[in-house]
KOLBA-688808 format. One record per residue (C-alpha): x, y, z. Coordinates in steps of 0.5 Angstrom, whole numbers, padded with zeros to 4 digits, always signed. Layout:
<nodes>
XYZ ...
</nodes>
This chain:
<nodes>
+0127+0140+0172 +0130+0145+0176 +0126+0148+0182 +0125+0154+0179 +0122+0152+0172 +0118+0148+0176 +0115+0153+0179 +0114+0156+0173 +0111+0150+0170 +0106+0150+0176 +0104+0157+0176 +0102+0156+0169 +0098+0150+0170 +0095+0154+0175 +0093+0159+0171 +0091+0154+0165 +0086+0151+0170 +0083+0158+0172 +0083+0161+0164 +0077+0155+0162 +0073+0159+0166 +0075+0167+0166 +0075+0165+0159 +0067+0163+0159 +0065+0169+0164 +0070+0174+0158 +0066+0171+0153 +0058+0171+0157 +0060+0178+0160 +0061+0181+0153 +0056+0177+0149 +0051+0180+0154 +0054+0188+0153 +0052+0186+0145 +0045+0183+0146 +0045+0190+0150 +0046+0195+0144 +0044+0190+0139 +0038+0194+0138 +0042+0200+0134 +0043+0198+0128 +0049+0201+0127 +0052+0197+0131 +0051+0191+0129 +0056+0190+0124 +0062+0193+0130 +0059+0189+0135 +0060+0182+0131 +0066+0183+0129 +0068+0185+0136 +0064+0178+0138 +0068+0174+0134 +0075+0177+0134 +0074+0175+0142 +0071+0169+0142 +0077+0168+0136 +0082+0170+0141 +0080+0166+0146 +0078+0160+0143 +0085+0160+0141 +0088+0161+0148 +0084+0156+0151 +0086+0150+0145 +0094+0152+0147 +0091+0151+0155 +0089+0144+0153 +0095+0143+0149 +0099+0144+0155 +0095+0141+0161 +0096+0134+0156 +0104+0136+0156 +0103+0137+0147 +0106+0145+0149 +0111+0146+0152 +0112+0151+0157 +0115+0157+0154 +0111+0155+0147 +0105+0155+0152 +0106+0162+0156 +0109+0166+0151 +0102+0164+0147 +0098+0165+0153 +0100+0172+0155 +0099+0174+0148 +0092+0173+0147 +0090+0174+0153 +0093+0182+0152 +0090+0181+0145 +0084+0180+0148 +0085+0185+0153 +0086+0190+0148 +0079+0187+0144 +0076+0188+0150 +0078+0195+0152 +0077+0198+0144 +0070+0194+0144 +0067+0198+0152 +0070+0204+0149 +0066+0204+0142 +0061+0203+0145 +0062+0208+0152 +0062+0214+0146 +0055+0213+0143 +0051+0210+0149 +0048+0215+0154 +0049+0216+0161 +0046+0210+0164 +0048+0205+0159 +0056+0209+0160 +0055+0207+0167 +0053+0200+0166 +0060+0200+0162 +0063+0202+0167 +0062+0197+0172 +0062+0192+0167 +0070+0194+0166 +0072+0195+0172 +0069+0188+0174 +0072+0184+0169 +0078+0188+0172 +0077+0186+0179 +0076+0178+0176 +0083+0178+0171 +0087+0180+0178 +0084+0173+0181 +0086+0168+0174 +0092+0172+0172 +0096+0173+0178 +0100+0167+0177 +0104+0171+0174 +0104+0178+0176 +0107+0181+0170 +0102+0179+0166 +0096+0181+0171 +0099+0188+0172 +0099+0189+0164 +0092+0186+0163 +0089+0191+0168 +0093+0197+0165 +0091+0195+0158 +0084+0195+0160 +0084+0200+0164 +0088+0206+0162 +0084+0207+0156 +0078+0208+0160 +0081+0213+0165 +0083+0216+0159 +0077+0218+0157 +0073+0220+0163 +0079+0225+0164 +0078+0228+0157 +0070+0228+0158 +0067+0235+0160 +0064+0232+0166 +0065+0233+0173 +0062+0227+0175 +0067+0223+0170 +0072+0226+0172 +0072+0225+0180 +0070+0217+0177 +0077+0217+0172 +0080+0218+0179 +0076+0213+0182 +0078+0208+0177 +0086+0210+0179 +0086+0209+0186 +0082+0202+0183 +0088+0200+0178 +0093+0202+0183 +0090+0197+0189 +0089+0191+0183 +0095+0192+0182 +0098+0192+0190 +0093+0186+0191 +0095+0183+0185 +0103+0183+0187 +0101+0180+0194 +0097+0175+0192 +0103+0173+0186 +0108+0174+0192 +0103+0169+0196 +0102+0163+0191 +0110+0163+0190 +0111+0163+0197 +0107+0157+0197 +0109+0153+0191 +0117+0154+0194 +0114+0152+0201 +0110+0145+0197 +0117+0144+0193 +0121+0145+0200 +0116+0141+0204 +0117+0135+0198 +0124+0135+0198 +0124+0136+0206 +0120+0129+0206 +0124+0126+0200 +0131+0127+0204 +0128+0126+0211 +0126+0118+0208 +0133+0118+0205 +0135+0120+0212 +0131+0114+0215 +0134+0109+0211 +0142+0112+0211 +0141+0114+0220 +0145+0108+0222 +0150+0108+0218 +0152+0115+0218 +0151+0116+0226 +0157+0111+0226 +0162+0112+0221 +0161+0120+0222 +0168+0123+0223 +0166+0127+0228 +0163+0125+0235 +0156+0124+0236 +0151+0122+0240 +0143+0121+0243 +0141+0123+0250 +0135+0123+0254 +0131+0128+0257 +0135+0126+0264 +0141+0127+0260 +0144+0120+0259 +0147+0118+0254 +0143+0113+0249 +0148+0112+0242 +0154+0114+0241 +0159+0113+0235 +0166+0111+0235 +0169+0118+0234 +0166+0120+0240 +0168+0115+0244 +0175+0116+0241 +0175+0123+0242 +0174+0121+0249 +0179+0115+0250 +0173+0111+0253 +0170+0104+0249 +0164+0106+0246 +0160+0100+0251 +0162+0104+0257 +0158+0110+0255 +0152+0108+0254 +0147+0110+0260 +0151+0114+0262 +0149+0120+0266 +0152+0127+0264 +0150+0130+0271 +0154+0126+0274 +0161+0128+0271 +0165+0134+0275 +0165+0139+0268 +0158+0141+0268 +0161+0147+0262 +0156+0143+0256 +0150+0141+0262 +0146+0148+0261 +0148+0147+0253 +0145+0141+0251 +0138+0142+0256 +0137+0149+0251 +0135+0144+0245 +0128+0141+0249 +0128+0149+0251 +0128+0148+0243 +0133+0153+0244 +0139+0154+0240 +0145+0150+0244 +0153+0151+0242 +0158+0151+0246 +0166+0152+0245 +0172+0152+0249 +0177+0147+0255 +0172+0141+0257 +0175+0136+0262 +0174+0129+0261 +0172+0126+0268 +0173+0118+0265 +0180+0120+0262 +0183+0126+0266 +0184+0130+0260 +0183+0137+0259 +0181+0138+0251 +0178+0144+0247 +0171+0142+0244 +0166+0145+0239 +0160+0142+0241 +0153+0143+0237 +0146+0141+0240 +0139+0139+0236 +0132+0137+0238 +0130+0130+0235 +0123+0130+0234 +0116+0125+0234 +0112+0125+0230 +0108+0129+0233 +0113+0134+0234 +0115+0133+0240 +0121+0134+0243 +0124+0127+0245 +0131+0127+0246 +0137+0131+0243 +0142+0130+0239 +0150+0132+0240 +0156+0133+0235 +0163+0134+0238 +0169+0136+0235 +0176+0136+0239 +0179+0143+0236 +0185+0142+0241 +0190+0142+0236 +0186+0147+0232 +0186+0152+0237 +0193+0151+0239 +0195+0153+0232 +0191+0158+0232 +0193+0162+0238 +0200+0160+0236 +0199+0164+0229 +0194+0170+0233 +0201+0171+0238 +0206+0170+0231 +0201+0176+0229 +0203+0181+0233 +0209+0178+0237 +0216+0177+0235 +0217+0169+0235 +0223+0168+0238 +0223+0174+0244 +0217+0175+0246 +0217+0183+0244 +0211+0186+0239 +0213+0185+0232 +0214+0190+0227 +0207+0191+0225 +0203+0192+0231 +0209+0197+0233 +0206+0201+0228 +0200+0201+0231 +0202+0204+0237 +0206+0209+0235 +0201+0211+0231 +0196+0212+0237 +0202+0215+0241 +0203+0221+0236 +0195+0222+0236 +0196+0223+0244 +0201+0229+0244 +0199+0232+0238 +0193+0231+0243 +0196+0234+0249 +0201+0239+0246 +0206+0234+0249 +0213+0231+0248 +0215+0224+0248 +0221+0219+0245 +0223+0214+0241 +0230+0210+0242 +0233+0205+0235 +0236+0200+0239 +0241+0196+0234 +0247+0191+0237 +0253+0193+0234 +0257+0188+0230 +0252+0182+0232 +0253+0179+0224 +0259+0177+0226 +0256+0172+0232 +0251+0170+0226 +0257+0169+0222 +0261+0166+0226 +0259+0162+0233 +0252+0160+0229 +0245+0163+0229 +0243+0159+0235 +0248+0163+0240 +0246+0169+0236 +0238+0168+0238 +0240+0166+0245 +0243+0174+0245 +0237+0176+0242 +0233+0173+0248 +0237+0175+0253 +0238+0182+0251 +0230+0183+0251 +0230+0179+0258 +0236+0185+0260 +0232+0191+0258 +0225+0189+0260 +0228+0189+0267 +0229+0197+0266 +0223+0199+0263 +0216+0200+0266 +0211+0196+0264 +0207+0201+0260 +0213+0202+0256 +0213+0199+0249 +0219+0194+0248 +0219+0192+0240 +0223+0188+0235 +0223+0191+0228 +0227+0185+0226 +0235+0183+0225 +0237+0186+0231 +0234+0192+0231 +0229+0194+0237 +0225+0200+0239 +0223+0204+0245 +0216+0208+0245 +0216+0211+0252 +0210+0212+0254 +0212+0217+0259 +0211+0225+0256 +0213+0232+0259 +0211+0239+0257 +0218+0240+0258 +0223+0239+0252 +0229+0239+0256 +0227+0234+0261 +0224+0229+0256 +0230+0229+0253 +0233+0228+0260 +0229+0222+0261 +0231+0219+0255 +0238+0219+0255 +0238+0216+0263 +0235+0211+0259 +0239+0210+0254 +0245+0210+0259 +0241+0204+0264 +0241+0199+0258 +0247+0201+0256 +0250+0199+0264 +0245+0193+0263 +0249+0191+0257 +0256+0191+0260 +0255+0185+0264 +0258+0179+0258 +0252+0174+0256 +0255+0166+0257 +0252+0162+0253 +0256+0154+0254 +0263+0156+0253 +0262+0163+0249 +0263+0169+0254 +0260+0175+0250 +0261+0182+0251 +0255+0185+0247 +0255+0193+0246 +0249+0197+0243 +0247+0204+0239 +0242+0207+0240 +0239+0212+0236 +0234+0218+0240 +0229+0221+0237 +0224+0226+0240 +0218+0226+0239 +0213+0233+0237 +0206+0234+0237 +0206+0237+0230 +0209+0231+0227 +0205+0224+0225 +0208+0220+0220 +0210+0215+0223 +0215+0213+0217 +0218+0219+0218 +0219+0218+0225 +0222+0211+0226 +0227+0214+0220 +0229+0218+0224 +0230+0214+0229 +0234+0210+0225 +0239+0215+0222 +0240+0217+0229 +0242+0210+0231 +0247+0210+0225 +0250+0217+0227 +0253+0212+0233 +0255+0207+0229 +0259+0212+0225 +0261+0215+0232 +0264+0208+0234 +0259+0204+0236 +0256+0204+0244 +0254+0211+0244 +0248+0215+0244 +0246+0220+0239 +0239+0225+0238 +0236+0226+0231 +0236+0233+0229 +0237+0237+0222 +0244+0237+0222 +0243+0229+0220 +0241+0232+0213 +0247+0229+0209 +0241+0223+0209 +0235+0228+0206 +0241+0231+0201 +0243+0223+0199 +0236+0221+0198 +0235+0227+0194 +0240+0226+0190 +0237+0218+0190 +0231+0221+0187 +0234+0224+0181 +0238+0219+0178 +0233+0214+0179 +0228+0220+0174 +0234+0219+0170 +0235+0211+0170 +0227+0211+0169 +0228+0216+0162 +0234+0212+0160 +0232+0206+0162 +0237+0202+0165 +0233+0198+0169 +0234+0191+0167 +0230+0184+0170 +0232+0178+0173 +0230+0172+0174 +0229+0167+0180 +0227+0160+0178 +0221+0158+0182 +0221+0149+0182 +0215+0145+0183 +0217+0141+0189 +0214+0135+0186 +0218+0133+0179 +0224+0138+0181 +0222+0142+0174 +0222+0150+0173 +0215+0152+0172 +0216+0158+0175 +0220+0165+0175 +0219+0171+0179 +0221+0177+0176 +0226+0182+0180 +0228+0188+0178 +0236+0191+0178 +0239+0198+0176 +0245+0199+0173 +0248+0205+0175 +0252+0209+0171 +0258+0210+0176 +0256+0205+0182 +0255+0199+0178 +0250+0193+0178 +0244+0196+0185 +0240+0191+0188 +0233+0193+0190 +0235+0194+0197 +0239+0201+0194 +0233+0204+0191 +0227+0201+0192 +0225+0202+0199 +0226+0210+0196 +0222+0209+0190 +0216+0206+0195 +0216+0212+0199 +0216+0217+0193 +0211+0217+0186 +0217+0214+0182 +0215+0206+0184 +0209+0209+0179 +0213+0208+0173 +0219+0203+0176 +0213+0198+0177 +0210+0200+0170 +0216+0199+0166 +0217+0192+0171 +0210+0190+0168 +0211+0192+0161 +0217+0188+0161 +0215+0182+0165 +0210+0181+0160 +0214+0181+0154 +0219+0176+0158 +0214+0170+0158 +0213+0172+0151 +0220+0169+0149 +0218+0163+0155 +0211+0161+0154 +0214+0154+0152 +0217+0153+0157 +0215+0157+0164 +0207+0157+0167 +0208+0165+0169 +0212+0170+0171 +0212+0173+0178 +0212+0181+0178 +0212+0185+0186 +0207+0190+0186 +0208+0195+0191 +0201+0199+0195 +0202+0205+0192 +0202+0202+0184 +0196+0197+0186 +0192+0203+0190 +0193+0206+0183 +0186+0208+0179 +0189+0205+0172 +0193+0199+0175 +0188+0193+0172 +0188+0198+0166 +0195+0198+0166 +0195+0190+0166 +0191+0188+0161 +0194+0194+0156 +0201+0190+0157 +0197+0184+0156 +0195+0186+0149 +0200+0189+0147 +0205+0182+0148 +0199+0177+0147 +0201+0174+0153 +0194+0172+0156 +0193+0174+0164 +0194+0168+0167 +0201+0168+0166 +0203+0173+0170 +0202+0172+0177 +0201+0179+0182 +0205+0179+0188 +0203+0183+0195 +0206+0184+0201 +0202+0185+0207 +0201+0192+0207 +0196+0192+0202 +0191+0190+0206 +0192+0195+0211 +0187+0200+0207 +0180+0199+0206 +0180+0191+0206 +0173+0192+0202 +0175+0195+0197 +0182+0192+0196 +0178+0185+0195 +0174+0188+0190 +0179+0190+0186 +0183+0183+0186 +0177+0180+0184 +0176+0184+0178 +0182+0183+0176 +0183+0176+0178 +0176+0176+0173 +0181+0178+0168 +0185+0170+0169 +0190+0173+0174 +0194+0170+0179 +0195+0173+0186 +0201+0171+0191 +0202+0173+0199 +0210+0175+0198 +0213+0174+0205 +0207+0172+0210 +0208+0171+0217 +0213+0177+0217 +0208+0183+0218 +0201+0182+0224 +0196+0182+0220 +0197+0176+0215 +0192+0170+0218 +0186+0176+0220 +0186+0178+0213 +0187+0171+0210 +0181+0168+0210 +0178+0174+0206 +0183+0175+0200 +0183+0172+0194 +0190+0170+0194 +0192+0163+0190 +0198+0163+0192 +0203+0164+0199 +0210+0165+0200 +0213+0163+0205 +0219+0168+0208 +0226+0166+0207 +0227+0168+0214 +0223+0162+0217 +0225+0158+0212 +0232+0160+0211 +0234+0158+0220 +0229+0152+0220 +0232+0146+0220 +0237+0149+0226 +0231+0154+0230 +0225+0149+0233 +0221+0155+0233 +0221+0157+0226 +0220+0149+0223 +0214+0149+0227 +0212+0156+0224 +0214+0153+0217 +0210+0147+0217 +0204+0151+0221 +0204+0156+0216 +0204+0150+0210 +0198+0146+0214 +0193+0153+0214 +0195+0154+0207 +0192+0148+0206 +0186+0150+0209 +0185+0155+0205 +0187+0152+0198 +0193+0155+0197 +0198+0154+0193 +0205+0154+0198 +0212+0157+0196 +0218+0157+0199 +0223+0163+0199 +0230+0161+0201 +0231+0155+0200 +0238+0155+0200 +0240+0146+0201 +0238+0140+0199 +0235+0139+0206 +0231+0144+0206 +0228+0143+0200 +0227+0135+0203 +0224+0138+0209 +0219+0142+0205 +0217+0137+0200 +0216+0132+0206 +0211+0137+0209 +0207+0139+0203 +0210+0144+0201 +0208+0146+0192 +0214+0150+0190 +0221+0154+0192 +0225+0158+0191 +0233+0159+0193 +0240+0159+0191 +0238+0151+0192 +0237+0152+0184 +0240+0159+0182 +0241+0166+0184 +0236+0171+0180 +0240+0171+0174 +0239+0176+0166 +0234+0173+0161 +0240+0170+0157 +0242+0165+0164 +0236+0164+0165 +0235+0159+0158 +0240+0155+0160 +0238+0154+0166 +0232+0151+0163 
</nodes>
């Protein structure tokens, strides 16, 4: 029985004990106020009525109260007959005092009064079992009454119904409380059993647990000696078990868990986390210790209880990915997102101070061609060295990035009121790194001359969108490359050629939208296991009238940045629903990217299972990938809204995880059920340490947090090897095909 039918179960039982008894008072209560007015004659026929209707009424209840104290009722039979008759008889008794109120004088009416109320106060004693049924009976019993004393044209009566109110009130407020008390009680009697039940199971199970526990643990006297230690403590250690017993804690050099574990006969709360050093085996290990109080039957402090973890190589991880988050991996440099952070704050600052500042985009000219040719290991080697070479030129307060590839930024954090000399300051800069990188990067026996484009946009206090800002930057950077490489170009208004070009990007994708020459492709997804297609992301292709067959990269990053990946996302929706409809015998799903403005759309769940509907598709077909970005709005209500539409049955995938800063901070409370690895680790982890390790650490928190892992360009036997050895669910790559029309896809299956 679960613990909240047995409350109930008890509550009544309790009632049905007490009801013998408040019926017996009932019944002598009323039979008296009948023997009163027995002498009217007129009365004598209501007043056996009334009599025996009441003695019915509780005669019946109390043969159900016995049926179930001798278990022949159930407790639902039992109650629902119980709060009847006893509102019935309320009811019997309110009309019964009433009639009699009308036709008696002021002394008897007195009397009737009293009686009522008393009755009242009793009910509250035998009926709060169940607070409902007690505040019921009072109301029952009481309005009535209130009711025609209000209506009497007596002063006296009328200062009596308020008394009467203020009566029921209180009862009401008593009776809430001591329903509150009696469960409190009964939950405390049902904890106290099931505390007895597992501290005997405890007892019988203490040895045997205390021993095989996967987790260090061991007893300690008052003195702090060690009294019984278990093997995983002793393997945490590295110190045979038999050398640990009686020994003094006191006496060890680390005294960091001392004050922790004397808190417990303080009965005070002991944790402590962080690097303890082992005095018996010299080793610097991260512990999470957690300490008790064991009591005598007395309850008696005696002795105390510790349980350690080693989460040494937990912590290593975690930092690992906490620095992934906000750092560039391979030079050290703050990664794209956290850039934003900064550059944000930085333009609340001279918005603030009416200030200028600036901005350089740095990129390497022509370093595909190290990729390309020498290898990815000399091109991260130049990366590296690059970085190292402008740091020296910076001051520390400056903000050095990596946006990714070879693209670097510079937010100065110097500002001037004076437009001309910022842009002065900018450019020495610019012509410092420039100096810096004339001297060629040796790397074994490669002598390589690197040069940069550097693009320079100032920065004004009126301006505040970021996005904005970094676009300029970059179309500057691009003047000099156009220019013929290794210069220097600011941004200013007669760079529009890029504005008018995007213009006309706007409206031949409201055309391509109306017309509909969109057309999805799909990208096998393999189960890493059986080597089978489960699986397929959907990827959106443009055929252009004039200029071809454009990948996203020509479009999407536009669309995104205007409403129009409002209705290019619906169209991808729409049609990826019907896709499965012609696959469903085949694949598991069907992967759709979601951008952050479709998302945050008011509509978006209602969009889904509108698409869902019309191609009979069921939502657990279609599995919803997000970038990073969308949890940089309101994470409340981005949760929110994934759970509703997860309630629906569909899926939720992290696309490109370990590229932005915000990935493991926000990971533990999103609901995703799947996570994509970026082809950028995995495409360069067989050759960059760096990115394997980040690979198998990205699988193993995955994990953790019952993920299902798939990886994005997979692109070799090898690395699909690799992935497989290291847990990894699923993949995707040109391993298996390219994204490919619908009608290639069949016959991949």
């Amino acid at each position: 029985m679960k613990k909240e039918n047995q409350i109930k179960y008890e509550l009544m039982r309790l009632m049905a004990l007490d009801s013998y008894a408040s019926s017996v008072s009932l019944l002598f209560i009323v039979t008296v106020v009948a023997a009163l007015f027995w002498q009217e004659t007129a009365l004598k026929v209501p007043l056996a009525v009334w009599l025996l209707s009441l003695y019915t009424v509780l005669i019946i209840r109390s043969y159900y109260v016995r049926q179930f104290l001798h278990n022949k009722t159930n407790l639902q039979k039992a109650q629902t007959i119980f709060n009847f008759s006893t509102i019935f008889s309320a009811l019997l008794t309110s009309a019964g005092f009433l009639f009699l109120f009308t036709t008696a004088d002021h002394v008897h009416q007195t009397f009737i009064i009293i009686i009522i109320s008393g009755t009242s106060a009793g009910a509250v004693i035998t009926l709060s079992y169940f607070k409902k049924l007690s505040i019921s009976y009072l109301f029952v019993l009481l309005l009535p009454l209130i009711y025609t004393l209000l209506t009497h044209k007596s002063n006296a009566f009328n200062a009596l119904s308020y008394l009467i109110i203020l009566f029921l009130i209180m009862l009401s407020i008593f009776s809430a409380k001591y329903n509150k008390n009696i469960v409190t009680t009964l939950i405390s009697k049902y904890k106290i059993l099931a505390t007895k039940k597992a501290l005997e199971v405890s007892k019988n199970n203490f040895e045997s647990i205390f021993k095989e526990l996967p987790i260090g643990v061991f007893t300690y006297s008052k003195d702090l000696v060690l009294t019984q230690v278990n093997k995983a403590f002793a393997k945490i250690i590295k110190v045979p078990q038999e050398k640990l017993f009686n020994l003094d804690m006191k006496t060890l050099k680390d005294k960091s868990i001392i004050e922790p574990l004397q808190k417990v006969f303080k009965n005070e709360k002991a944790v402590y986390e962080g690097i303890y050093h082992t005095t018996l085996t010299d080793l610097d290990l991260w512990i999470r210790l957690h300490a008790i109080p064991m009591y005598d039957a007395q309850g008696n402090i005696i002795s105390g209880l510790g349980m350690v973890e080693d989460i040494t190589t937990e912590v290593q991880n975690q930092k690992k990915l906490e620095y992934q988050a906000f750092y560039d991996s391979l030079t050290g440099l703050t990664n794209r997102a956290s850039f934003r952070n900064y550059l944000e704050q930085f333009m609340k600052k001279i918005h603030r101070s009416k200030e200028y500042g600036a901005l350089l985009f740095i990129d390497l000219d022509d370093f595909k061609n190290i990729n390309d040719s020498i290898g990815h290991d000399v091109g991260d080697y130049v990366l590296q060295i690059f970085a190292q070479r402008i740091r020296k030129v910076l001051r520390a307060e400056d903000i050095f990035a990596r946006l990714g590839g070879d693209e670097f930024v510079i937010l100065l954090s110097q500002t001037d009121a004076n437009l001309a000399k910022m842009h002065e300051t900018a450019l020495y800069l610019s012509e410092k790194i420039h100096t810096t990188l004339k001297e060629p990067i040796h790397k074994e026996n490669e002598t390589l001359y690197i040069s940069l484009s550097i693009g320079i946009k100032i920065l004004t206090p009126e301006e505040l969108d970021t996005t904005t800002i970094l676009k300029h930057a970059d179309i500057a950077m691009y003047e000099s490359k156009k220019g013929g490489k290794n210069k220097t170009s600011f941004y200013d208004s007669a760079m529009s050629r890029q504005i008018q070009e995007q213009l006309l990007l706007h409206n031949e994708l409201k055309i391509a939208i109306q017309e509909k020459q969109f057309e999805l492709y799909l990208q096998p997804i393999v189960e890493t296991k059986t080597g089978k297609i489960v699986s397929a992301e959907a990827l959106i292709r443009w055929n252009h009238p004039t200029k071809g067959l454009l990948f996203p990269d020509a479009f999407i990053e536009y669309a995104e940045q205007s409403s129009l990946i409002i209705n290019i996302g619906s169209w991808v929706i729409e049609n990826a629903f019907a896709m499965y409809k012609e696959l469903e015998d085949t694949l598991e799903n069907i992967a759709v990217n979601i951008s952050l403005k479709q998302f945050s759309q008011d509509n978006f769940e209602e969009l889904l299972l509108a698409s869902a509907k019309k191609h009979n598709v069921h939502p657990r077909c279609i599995k919803l990938e997000l970038t990073e970005s969308v949890m940089l709005n309101n994470l409340e209500k981005t949760i929110d809204k994934m759970l509703h539409i997860k309630a629906h049955g569909f899926a939720f995938s992290m696309d490109d995880f370990g590229t932005g800063y915000s990935s493991l901070s926000y990971l533990k409370n999103l609901p995703f059920d799947y996570l994509k690895i970026d082809q950028s680790f995995v495409r360069d982890m067989l050759e960059n340490e760096n990115d394997k390790k980040l690979v198998k650490i990205i699988i193993d928190v995955a994990k953790q947090f019952d993920f299902s892992v798939i990886a994005e360009g997979v692109e070799t036997v090898e690395h699909a090897h690799f992935i497989e050895e290291n847990g990894c669910d699923y993949y995707q790559g040109y391993l298996i095909s390219k994204p490919v029309p619908l009608a290639e896809f069949k016959k991949l299956l």
